[in-house]
Structure formats: structure tokens, C-alpha cells
N, C-alpha and C positions, 0 to 999 in steps of 0.2 A: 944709372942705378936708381932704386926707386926712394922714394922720401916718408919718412914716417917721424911719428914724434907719438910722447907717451900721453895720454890726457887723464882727468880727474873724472872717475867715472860714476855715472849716479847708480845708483842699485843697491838693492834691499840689505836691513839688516841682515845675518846669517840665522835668527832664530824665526824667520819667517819667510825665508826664501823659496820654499819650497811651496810655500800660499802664493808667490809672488810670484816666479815663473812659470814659462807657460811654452805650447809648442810655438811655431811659428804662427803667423798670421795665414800663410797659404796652405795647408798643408790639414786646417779644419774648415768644414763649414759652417755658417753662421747657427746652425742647427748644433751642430757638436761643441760646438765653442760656448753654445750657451746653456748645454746641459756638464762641459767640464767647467767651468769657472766658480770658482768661489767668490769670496766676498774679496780678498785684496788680487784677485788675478790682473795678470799684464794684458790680460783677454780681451778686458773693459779698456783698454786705451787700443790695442790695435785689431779690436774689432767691435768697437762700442754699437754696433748694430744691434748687441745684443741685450744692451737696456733699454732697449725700445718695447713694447708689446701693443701691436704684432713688430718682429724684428723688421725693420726700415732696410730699402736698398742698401747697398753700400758706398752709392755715391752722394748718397742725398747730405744736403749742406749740414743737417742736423747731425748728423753721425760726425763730419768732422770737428764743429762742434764742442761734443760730447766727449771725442777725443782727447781735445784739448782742457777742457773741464777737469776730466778723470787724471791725467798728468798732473794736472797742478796739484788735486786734492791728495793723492798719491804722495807726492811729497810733502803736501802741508801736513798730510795725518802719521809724517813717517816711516811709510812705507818705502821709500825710496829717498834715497841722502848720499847728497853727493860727497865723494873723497876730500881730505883737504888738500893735496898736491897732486898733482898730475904721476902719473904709473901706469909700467905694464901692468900687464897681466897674463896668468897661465890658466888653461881654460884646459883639460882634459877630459875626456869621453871615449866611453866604455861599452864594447857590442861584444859578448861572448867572450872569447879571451882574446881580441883588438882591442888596444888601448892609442889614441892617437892627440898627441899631446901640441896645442897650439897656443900662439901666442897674441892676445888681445890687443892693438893698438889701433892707431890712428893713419891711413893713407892718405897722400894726398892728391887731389882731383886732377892736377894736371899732368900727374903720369895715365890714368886715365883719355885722357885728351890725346895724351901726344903718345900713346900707346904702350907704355910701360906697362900699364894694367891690361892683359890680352885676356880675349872673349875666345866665346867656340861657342856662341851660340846669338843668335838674331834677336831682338825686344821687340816687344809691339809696343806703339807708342801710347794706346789706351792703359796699358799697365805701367808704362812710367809716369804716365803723368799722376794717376791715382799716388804710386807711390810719393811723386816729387810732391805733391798737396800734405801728403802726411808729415813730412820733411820741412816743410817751409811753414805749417802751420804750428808745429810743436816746436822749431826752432832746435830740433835736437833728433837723431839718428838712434831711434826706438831701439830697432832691431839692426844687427853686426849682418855685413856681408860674411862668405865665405871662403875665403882664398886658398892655395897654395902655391908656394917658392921652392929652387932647387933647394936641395939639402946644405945646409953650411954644418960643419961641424962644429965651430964655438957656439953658433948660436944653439945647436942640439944640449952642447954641455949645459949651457946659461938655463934653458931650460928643464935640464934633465935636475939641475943643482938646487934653482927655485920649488921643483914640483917633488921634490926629496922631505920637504917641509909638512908640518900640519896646514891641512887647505881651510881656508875659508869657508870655503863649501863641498859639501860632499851628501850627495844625495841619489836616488836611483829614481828613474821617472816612470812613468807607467806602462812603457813597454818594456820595462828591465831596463835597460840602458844608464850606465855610470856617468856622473856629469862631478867632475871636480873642479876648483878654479883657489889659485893661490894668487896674491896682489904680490910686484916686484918693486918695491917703494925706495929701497938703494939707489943714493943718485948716480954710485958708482958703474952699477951696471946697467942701472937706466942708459947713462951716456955711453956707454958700450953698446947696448944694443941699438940706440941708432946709429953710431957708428959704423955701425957691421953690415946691417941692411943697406945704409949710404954709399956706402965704398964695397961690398960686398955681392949684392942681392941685383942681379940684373931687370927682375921682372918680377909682377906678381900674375896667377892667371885664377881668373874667374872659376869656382870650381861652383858655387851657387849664390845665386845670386844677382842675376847678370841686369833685371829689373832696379834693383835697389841700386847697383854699382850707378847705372848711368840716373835713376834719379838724383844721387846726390852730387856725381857731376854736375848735373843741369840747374842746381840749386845752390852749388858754388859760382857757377858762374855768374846767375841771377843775382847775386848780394855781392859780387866784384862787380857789377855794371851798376848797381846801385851804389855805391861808396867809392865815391872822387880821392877819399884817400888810403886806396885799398894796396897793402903791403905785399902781401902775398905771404904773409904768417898768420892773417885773422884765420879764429876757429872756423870760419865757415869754408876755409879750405880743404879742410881733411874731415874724413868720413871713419865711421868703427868697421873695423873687418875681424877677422877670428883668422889666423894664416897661420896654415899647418905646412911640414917641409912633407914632398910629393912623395916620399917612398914611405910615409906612414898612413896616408888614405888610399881605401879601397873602393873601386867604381861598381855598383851592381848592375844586375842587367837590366835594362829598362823593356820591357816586351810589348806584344801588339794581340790584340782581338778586334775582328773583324765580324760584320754584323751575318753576309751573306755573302755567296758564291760567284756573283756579278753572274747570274742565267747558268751556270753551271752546278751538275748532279757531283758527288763525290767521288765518283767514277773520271768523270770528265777533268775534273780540277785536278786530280793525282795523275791522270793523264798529260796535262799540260805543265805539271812539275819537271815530268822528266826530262823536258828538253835543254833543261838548266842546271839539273840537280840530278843524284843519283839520290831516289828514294826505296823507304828501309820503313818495315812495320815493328818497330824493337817493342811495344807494348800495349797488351789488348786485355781486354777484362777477363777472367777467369775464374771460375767457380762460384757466379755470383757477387763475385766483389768487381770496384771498377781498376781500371789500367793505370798501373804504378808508374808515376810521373817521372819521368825520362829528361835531364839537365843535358843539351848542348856541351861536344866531348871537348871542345879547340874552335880556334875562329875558321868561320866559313861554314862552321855545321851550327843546322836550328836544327830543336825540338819541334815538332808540328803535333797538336791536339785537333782531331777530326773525327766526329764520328763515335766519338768513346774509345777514341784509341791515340796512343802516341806514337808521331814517324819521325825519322832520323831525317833530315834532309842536307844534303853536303853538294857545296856548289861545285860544280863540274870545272876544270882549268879553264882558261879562257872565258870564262862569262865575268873576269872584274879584273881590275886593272890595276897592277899589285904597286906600280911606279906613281900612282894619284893617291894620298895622302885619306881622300874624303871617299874614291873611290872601290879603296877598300875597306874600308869597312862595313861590316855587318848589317849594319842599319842603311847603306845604301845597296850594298847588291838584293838584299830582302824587299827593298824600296821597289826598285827599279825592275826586279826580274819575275816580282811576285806581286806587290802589292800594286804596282802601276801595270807592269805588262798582261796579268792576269784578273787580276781584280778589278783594274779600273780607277785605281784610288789616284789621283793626281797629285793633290796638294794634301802634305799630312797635318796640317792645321786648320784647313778649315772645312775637310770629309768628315759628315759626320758618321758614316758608314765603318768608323776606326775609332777604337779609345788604346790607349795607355795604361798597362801595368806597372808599376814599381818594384823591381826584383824584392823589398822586403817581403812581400804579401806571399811570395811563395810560388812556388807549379801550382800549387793547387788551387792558387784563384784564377789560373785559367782555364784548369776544365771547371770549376766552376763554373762561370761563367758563360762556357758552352755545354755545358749540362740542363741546364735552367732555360735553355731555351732563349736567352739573350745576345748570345753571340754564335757564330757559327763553326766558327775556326780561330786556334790561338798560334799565338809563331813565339814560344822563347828563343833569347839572343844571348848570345856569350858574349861576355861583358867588355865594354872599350877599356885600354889599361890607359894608366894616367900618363904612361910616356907618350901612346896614343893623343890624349889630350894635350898635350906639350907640345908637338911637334905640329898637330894641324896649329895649335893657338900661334905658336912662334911660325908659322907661313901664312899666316895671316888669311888665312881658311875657316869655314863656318862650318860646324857638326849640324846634319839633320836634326830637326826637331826630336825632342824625348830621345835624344841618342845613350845621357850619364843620367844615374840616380846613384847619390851619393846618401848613406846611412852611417851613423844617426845624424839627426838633424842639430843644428846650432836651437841651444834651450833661448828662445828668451827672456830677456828682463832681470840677467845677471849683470849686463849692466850697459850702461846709458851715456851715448855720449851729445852734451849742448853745443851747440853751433853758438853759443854767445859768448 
């Protein structure tokens, strides 16, 4: 079972919180971050590149730094004050009419370690380390991972009965998206809810995150190899996560656009489709307007943008191998039968011949994007479901790169947890 415990979280009063948080650190770049930021934004601590002019690397020693500087003043100016006891918390977010209600604590690293905490996706060790600098130099866990657990039902009520309450915070963010968050400061249910995860909760799995998770492993362990009298209850054991139960998140599709044809005419490439796929021309421009964006009907069938036209594409039986967990899904028979077998594309992380969509953005930033003459051809994918993600994580199997895009994002700088 996995271990958690409630901690004392620092984060903004509630009549300024909405000055105070901020998107994530990944998700802008230093260019957007420093045209969103105001004066009290979390922007200036986890991406203080942007008080620089001209904006500094982001690894240069002065940005970390600055980081550190901006944390402290943050809290000397009041911007951020930490709780007086340790507490959950209920963290709710709002896309259309999904509401997906999760609960704020603390995990602890060596389920991580010894695999309580399961992944479905690969780190590069250049982004953990960046992240584990941030960690180790601020002595505290800026920004919450993002988890999900199977379903318990007390713990649904605990939270259903907490989030029934007037929230703390309640605000909408810039892309529309509800973010609520109520504090759970009863020690009664406090000790209940670890309780329930302890004795209850087998596992937690990675749903984003997977950089931050293992930096702050790597910075738990580094301050227990430091500390000759290291308990195994210091703060610096446990990390902030945000863990929602798995049948209230929904995974979008993550999709692909490709630069060029690898030596092949449009002719030639829809030629070479068929030998894998049964393709279908469901939409082409008419009367002057262009061709109405076509969604992926079930798995095993893509969207294809070519040409100014949308095609159906459906894998023919036999081309993927319904008994291998990684081998069916979408993102590998797309991989394998299209992107490597026809195109050329080897390795999806480091061809630069390939970028990544985020199902928010829509169909239509993929004909975009091959409209404009920047890309050549789009592939949307029907989306991995999260039993999908359960079942490869618990066989202890790796998802292709960009396989999950998970919406909305976790807001930061609701709140702060110190490793001291």
C-alpha cells in the first residue's frame, strides 16, 4: 500500500490568488511567461528567466538564483504563508461540464523506489536533473505532481463531503477552466484519510508528471545519504502530488504532424497506406471553404490530413497484435506501420522531421499547420483510456513517447510544499 501523510502547505492568501498562480512551468515559454506574469506571479520563481533582460538560458546559475531570491521575497512580502498544521486538501477542476475532484497531499519517495508509484512513460535525465536543482535549491516542492489511484469509495465520500463546503478558492483561469480548492484541517478525517490510502490504496500511477516524480525521488535520497540520523519520517521524504481516482480523468488524444513525405508524391504515400490500412477520403473542401475536420471513429482508426483533405484510415486485422499491451495501441501501430515503415521516422524523440499536438488545440491545428506550408501531413489518434494506462503501468511496460495529454493542467502555486 502506498504512504502519504497531510503536510502544512504554503500558498497565497485567497484575495490574491489569482495574482499568484500561474500555468505550469512547462506548458509556457519563456516568451509567454513573461508577457503572462504580473507583479506577484509563481512565474517569477519557476521561471525566473524572465527577470532577466534579454531573458537568460534557463540553466544558467543566475536564474536559479533568482528563483531562490523570488521564493523567499514571496513570502517575506506575503504573498505566500504557510498553514499552521499540516492538512489535506481538495483541489477541483473544471473543463466544460467535467469536473474532476482530487486530493492534495504528500507521497512518499520510496514507494517510488520500490514501485508503488508506476510510470508509463521514460525521463530524460537532462530534465530531471534541471528539475532536481529546483528542488534542492528551494528546499521545497514548487509545483505538485499529478497522480491517479483506483477508485475507493470512502475516500470519494471524504472528498465529496469536504468539496460540499465554501472553497477557499474558486476562480476560472484563462482558458475557461474552473480551479477550486477547499483545506481538510479535521484531525479526524485527516487520520482517516491516511488510513485509507495505507491500508487501502495499492498504488499510485504517474498520470503527469513523470520528470518532477523522479526528481524528487533523487532529492530524497540525496538528503537521506546526507543525514547519519535520517528516520525515514523527515520532510524530505515525501513529495506534493494532486491524485485524482482514475474513472474521473479523461486522457486526450495526443497527435502527430510530419514535416514531409520521406521522397514520396501524395499519390505514392496513399499508395503505400493500403497495404496496412483500408483508406477512405470522408472529407475535402467544397464550395470554396476547406474540408471539415474528421475525429478518429474507435481505436485503430486515424484521421489523416493530406492534401486539404481528411482520410479515414483503419488498420487492417493482423497488422498489431491485440495480446501485447504496448503493441496495441494506436500510437504504436501508427508508429511502426506508418511513421517508421513509410516515412522513415526511427526514433520519436529525437526526429526532428515530427512534432506533437495536444488534443486541446483541436483538428484544426493540424490542418493548420499543414495548410501553412509547415508540415505536410497530420495523423489524429483516438485517445489511450486510463484503464489502458493502468494496465500497461501495472506490467510494468513503457507508453511511446506523446502517447497521454491530460487537460486541464494542475494550476500552480495553490500551494507549496517545504522539505524542511
Amino acid at each position: 500500500m502506498v504512504r502519504v501523510k497531510p503536510f502544512a502547505a504554503i500558498r497565497p492568501p485567497k484575495e490574491i490568488v489569482t495574482e499568484v498562480a500561474a500555468p505550469p512551468y512547462d506548458v509556457l515559454n519563456s516568451e509567454e511567461a513573461l508577457e503572462m506574469a504580473g507583479e506577484k506571479s509563481l512565474l517569477h520563481i519557476t521561471k525566473p528567466e524572465i527577470d532577466f533582460n534579454p531573458i537568460l538560458p534557463d540553466h544558467d546559475q543566475r536564474v536559479y538564483d533568482k528563483a531562490v531570491e523570488n521564493f523567499k521575497q514571496w513570502k517575506a512580502r506575503g504573498w505566500l504563508v504557510q498553514d499552521p498544521k499540516p492538512c489535506y486538501y481538495v483541489y477541483a477542476q473544471t473543463m466544460g461540464e467535467r469536473t474532476q475532484y482530487g486530493l492534495v497531499l504528500c507521497a512518499h519517495t520510496d514507494d517510488y523506489a520500490e514501485g508503488r508509484i508506476k510510470k508509463h512513460e521514460l525521463t530524460r535525465k537532462d530534465k530531471e536533473d534541471d528539475r532536481m536543482i529546483h528542488v534542492r535549491i528551494q528546499n521545497a516542492n514548487i509545483e505538485p505532481v499529478f497522480f491517479a489511484y483506483r477508485d475507493n469509495e470512502e475516500l470519494n465520500a471524504i472528498v465529496a463531503a469536504a468539496s460540499a463546503g465554501v472553497p477557499e478558492y474558486d476562480f476560472v483561469d484563462e482558458n475557461g477552466f474552473g480551479h477550486r480548492f477547499w483545506v481538510i484541517s479535521d484531525q479526524d478525517t485527516i487520520d482517516r484519510i491516511t488510513k485509507l490510502f495505507t491500508t487501502q490504496v495499492d498504488a499510485f500511477y504517474v498520470a503527469d508528471g513523470h520528470h518532477r516524480t523522479a526528481a524528487a525521488a533523487r532529492v530524497g535520497a540525496e538528503k537521506r545519504a546526507e543525514n547519519p540520523a535520517h528516520t525515514g519520517q523527515e520532510e524530505y521524504n515525501y513529495f506534493m502530488t494532486v491524485c485524482f481516482p482514475e474513472s474521473q480523468l479523461k486522457i486526450l488524444d495526443y497527435n502527430r504532424v510530419v514535416k514531409d513525405l520521406n521522397g514520396l508524391d501524395e499519390e505514392g504515400f496513399l499508395n503505400a497506406l493500403e497495404a496496412d490500412f483500408e483508406v477512405a477520403l470522408v472529407s475535402k473542401p467544397r464550395c470554396g471553404r476547406p474540408a471539415k475536420p474528421v475525429a478518429p471513429t474507435g481505436l485503430h482508426n486515424f484521421s489523416m490530413y493530406l492534401g486539404g483533405k481528411w482520410y479515414s484510415l483503419t488498420a487492417r486485422p493482423g497488422r498489431y497484435d491485440d495480446t501485447d499491451p504496448i503493441g496495441v495501441l494506436d500510437v504504436t501501430i501508427l508508429s511502426n506501420l506508418v511513421l517508421d515503415r513509410i516515412l522513415g521516422i526511427k526514433d520519436l524523440r529525437t526526429d526532428k522531421r515530427i512534432d506533437f499536438v495536444g488534443g486541446i488545440r483541436g483538428l484544426g491545428e493540424l490542418s493548420r499547420r499543414v495548410d501553412c506550408g509547415e508540415m505536410k501531413v497530420a495523423f489524429a489518434l483516438y485517445p489511450v483510456s486510463m484503464e489502458q494506462l493502468i494496465d500497461i503501468a501495472d506490467s510494468g511496460n513503457i507508453m511511446p513517447p506523446k502517447t497521454t495529454w491530460f487537460e486541464p493542467k494542475l494550476r500552480s502555486g495553490l500551494a507549496i510544499h517545504s522539505l524542511a
